[in-house]
C-alpha positions in Angstrom: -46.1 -77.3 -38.4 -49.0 -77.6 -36.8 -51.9 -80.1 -38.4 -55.7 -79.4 -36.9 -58.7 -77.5 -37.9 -59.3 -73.8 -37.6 -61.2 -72.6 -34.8 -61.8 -68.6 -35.6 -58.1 -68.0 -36.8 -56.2 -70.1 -35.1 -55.1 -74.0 -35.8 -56.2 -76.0 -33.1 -53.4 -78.3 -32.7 -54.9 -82.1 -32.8 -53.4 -85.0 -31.3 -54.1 -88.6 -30.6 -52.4 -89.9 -27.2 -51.0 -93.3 -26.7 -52.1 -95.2 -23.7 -48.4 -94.3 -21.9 -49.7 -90.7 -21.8 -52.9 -91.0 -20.9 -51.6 -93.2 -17.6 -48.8 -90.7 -16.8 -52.0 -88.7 -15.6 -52.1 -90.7 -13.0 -48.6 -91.3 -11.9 -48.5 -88.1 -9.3 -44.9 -88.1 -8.8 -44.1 -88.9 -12.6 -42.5 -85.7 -14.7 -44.5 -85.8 -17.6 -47.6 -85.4 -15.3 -48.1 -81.8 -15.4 -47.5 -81.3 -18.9 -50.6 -84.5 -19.2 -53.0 -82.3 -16.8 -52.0 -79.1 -18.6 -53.2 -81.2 -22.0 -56.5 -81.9 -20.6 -57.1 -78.6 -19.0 -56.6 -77.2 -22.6 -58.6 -79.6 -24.4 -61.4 -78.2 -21.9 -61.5 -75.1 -23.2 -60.9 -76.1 -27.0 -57.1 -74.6 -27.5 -56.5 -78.9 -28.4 -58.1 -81.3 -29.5 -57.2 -84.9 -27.8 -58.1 -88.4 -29.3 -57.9 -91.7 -28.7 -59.2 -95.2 -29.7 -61.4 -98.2 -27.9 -57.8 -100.2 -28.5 -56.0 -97.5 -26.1 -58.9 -97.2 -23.6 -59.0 -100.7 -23.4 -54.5 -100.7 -22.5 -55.4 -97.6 -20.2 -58.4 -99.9 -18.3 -55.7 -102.6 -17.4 -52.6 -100.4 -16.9 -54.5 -97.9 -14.2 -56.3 -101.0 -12.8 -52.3 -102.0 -12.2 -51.5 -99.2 -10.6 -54.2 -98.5 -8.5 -53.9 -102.3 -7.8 -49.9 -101.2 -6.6 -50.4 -98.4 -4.7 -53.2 -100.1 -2.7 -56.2 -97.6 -3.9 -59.4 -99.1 -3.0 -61.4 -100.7 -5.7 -58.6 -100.4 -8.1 -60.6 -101.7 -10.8 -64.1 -99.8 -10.6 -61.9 -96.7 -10.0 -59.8 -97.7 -12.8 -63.2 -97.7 -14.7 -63.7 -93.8 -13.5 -60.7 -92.9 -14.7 -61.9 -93.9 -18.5 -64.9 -92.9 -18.6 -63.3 -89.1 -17.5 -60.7 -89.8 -20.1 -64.0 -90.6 -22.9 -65.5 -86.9 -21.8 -62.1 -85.0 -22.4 -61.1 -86.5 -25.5 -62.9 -88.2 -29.1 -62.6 -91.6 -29.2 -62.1 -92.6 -33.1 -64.1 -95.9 -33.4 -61.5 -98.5 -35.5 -63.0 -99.1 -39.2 -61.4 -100.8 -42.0 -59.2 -98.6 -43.1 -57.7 -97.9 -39.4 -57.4 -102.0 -39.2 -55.8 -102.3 -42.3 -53.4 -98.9 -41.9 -52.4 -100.5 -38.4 -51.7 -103.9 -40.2 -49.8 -102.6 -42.6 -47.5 -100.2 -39.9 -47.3 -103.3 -38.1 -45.5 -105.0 -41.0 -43.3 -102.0 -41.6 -42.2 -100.6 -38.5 -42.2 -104.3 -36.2 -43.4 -102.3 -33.1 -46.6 -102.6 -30.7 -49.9 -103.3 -32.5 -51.9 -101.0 -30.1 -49.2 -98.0 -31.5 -49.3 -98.8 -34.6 -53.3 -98.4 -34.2 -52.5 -94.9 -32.6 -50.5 -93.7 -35.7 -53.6 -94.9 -38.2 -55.9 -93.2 -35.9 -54.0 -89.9 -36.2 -53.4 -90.1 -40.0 -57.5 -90.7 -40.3 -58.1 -87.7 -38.0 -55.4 -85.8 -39.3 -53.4 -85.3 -35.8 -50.5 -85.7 -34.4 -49.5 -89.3 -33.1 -48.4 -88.9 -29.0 -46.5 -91.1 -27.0 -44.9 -90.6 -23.6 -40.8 -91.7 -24.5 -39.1 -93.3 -27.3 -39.4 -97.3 -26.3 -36.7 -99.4 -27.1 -38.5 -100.8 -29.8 -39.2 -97.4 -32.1 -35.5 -96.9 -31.6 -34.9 -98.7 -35.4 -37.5 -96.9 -36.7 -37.3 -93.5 -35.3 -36.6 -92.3 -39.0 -39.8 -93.5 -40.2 -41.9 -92.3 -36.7 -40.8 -89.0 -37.9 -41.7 -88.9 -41.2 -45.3 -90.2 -39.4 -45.6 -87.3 -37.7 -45.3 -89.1 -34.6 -43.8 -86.8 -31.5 -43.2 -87.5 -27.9 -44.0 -85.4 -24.8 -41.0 -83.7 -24.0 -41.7 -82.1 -27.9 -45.2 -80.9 -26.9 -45.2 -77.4 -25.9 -48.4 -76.7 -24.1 
């Protein structure tokens, strides 16, 4: 089932990508990278809707700054600060208020993963999207029951 709004008669699927997808973007040899730029190119033209929060720009700020840092790209960090800002024009960046604080608290509590996922699965249940991440980490492995019920989903289940 598809959650997002309606666009003429179709549902435009929504979804709100963790920081691990957003980086695979720029990981040119990684597998999940062409299903990332085929996500973008279709949020360009409306067919998705893609979200985020200030919590994951902020991961995605450091993360690309380490991997330009890595591969030796020139100003890693100012080019690290490109890449956001592009990320900021293709996607709607949900500002945290008190009820995505105290949702993430309380997933926090019940799940016992990553606080900055935890904010990515409040984001989506606020916007009413689908929660993104790249893999299954070794930490949602316990819980995997309760990411489903969530609506969470990883990349190799997005069909785009």
């Amino acid at each position: 089932m598809k959650r997002g709004s309606m666009r003429g008669y179709f549902m435009v699927e929504r979804l709100v990508l963790d920081t691990s997808v957003i980086v695979e973007y720029v990981i040119l040899r990684s597998p999940y990278r062409p299903k990332v730029v085929k996500l973008f190119s279709l949020a360009s033209t409306g067919k998705v809707e893609l979200y985020t929060s200030p919590i994951t720009l902020s991961e995605v700020l450091y993360v690309v700054s380490r991997v330009y840092q890595v591969a030796r790209v020139p100003n890693p960090n100012s080019e690290a600060l490109d890449y956001v800002e592009w990320v900021k024009r293709k996607t709607r960046v949900v500002e945290v208020n008190e009820d995505i604080m105290f949702r993430a608290g309380e997933l926090k509590k019940q799940l016992h993963i990553a606080l900055p996922d935890c904010y990515v699965i409040a984001t989506a249940e606020t916007v009413k999207a689908t929660p993104v991440f790249k893999t299954i980490e070794k930490e949602m492995k316990p819980t995997l029951t309760e990411l489903r019920r969530l609506g969470v989903k990883f990349l190799e289940e997005i069909k785009v």
